[in-house]
Each structure stands twice: as C-alpha cells, then as structure tokens.
C-alpha positions as CSV (number, residue, x, y, z in Angstrom):
1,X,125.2,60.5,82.4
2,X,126.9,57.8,80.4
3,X,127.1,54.0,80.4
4,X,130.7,52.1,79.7
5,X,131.0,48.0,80.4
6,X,132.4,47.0,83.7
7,X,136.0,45.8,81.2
8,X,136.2,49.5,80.0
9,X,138.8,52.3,81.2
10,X,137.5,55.0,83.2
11,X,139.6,58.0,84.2
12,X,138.0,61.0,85.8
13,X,140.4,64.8,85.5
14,X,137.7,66.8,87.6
15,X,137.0,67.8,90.9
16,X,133.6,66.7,92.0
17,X,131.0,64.2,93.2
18,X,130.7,61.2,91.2
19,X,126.9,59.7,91.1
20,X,127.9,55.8,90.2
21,X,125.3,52.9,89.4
22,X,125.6,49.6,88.7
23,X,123.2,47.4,87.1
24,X,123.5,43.9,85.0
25,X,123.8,44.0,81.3
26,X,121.6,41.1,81.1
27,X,118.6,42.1,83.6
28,X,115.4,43.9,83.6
29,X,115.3,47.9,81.6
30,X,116.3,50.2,83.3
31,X,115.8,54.3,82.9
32,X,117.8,57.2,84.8
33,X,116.8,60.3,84.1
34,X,117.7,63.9,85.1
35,X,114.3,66.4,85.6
36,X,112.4,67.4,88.3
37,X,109.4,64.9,89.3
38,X,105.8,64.9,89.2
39,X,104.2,61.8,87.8
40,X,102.6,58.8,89.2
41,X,104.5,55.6,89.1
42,X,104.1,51.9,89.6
43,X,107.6,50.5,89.5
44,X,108.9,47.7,91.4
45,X,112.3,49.6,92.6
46,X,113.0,53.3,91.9
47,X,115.7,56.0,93.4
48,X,116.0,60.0,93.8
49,X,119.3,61.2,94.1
50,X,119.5,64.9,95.3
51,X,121.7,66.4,93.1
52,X,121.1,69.6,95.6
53,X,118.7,70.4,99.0
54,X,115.5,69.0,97.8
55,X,111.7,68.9,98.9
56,X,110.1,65.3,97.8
57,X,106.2,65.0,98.1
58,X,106.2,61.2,98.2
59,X,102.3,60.3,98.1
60,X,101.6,63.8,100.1
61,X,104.6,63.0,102.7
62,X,106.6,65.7,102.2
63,X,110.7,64.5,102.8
64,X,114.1,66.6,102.6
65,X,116.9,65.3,100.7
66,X,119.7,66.8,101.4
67,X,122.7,67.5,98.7
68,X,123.8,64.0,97.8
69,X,120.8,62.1,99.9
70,X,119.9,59.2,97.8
71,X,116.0,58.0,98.5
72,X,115.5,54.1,97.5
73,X,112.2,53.4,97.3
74,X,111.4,49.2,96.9
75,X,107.1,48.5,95.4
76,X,107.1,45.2,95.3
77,X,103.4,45.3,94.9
78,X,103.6,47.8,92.1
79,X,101.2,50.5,94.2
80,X,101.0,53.8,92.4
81,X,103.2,55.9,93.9
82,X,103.1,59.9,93.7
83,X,106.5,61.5,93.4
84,X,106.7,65.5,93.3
85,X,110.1,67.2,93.9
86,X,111.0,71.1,93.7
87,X,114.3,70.5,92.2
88,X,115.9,68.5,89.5
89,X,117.4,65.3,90.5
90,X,118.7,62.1,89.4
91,X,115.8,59.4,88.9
92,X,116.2,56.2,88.5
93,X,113.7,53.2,87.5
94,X,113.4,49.6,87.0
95,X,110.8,48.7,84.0
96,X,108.3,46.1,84.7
C-alpha cells in the first residue's frame, strides 16, 4: 500500500491485480489497512476488499466475498457495526 499525488508518475513492471483508491487530499481522514477483522465500528463509510475467498460476519450475517469482491458499506447514522472476517483483507475507513 502506498499513496503518490494524482500529478505523480506511476509505472507498474508486474503481473497482477491492482487495488486503486482515490480519495481528496483535502477531505475527511482516512485509514486503509490490511488484517483480518474483528472489531466493532461506527464509521460513516467503510470498504472490505477480498484480497482472496472470504467469509464476512457482518452484524451475525454471514456474506462471501469472493477473490477481488469489494463490500461498501455506507452508516450514515454511525450504528455500531460488527465486522468479523476469516481472512486478511483490505479495509478501508472514513474517520469521523
């Protein structure tokens, strides 16, 4: 995971699947980590990216991600939210 400004330069000299996100310089905090999940949170707009086949418990609703399945979830009302998952993935929040 790196950053780079939307001016800079980017070449890629690998084979693979590219995970790209774009978000203002000048906007709310934002955090993208890279773990598996279990932790309660009350964000207004999150994301889990299966990095591989993946078993979310999503407030004990239990959903398959497949391999590069990308789950948006939008709390406007900032509800606690219960996010389990069996394998790592790429997790993504806006700060309030």
């Amino acid at each position: 995971i790196f950053q780079f400004d939307s001016n800079d330069e980017i070449k890629s000299f690998s084979i693979g699947n590219d995970f790209n996100l774009m978000v203002r310089k000048s906007g709310n905090p934002f955090e993208i980590i890279v773990q598996m999940l279990n932790d309660i949170y009350k964000n207004p707009w999150m994301f889990v990216f299966a990095i591989e086949e993946t078993k979310i418990i999503l407030n004990e609703k239990e959903i398959r991600l497949n391999a590069n399945d990308l789950l948006v979830l939008e709390n406007d009302r900032l509800e606690s939210i219960s996010i389990e998952s069996n394998q790592e993935v790429i997790f993504g929040r806006l700060k309030r």
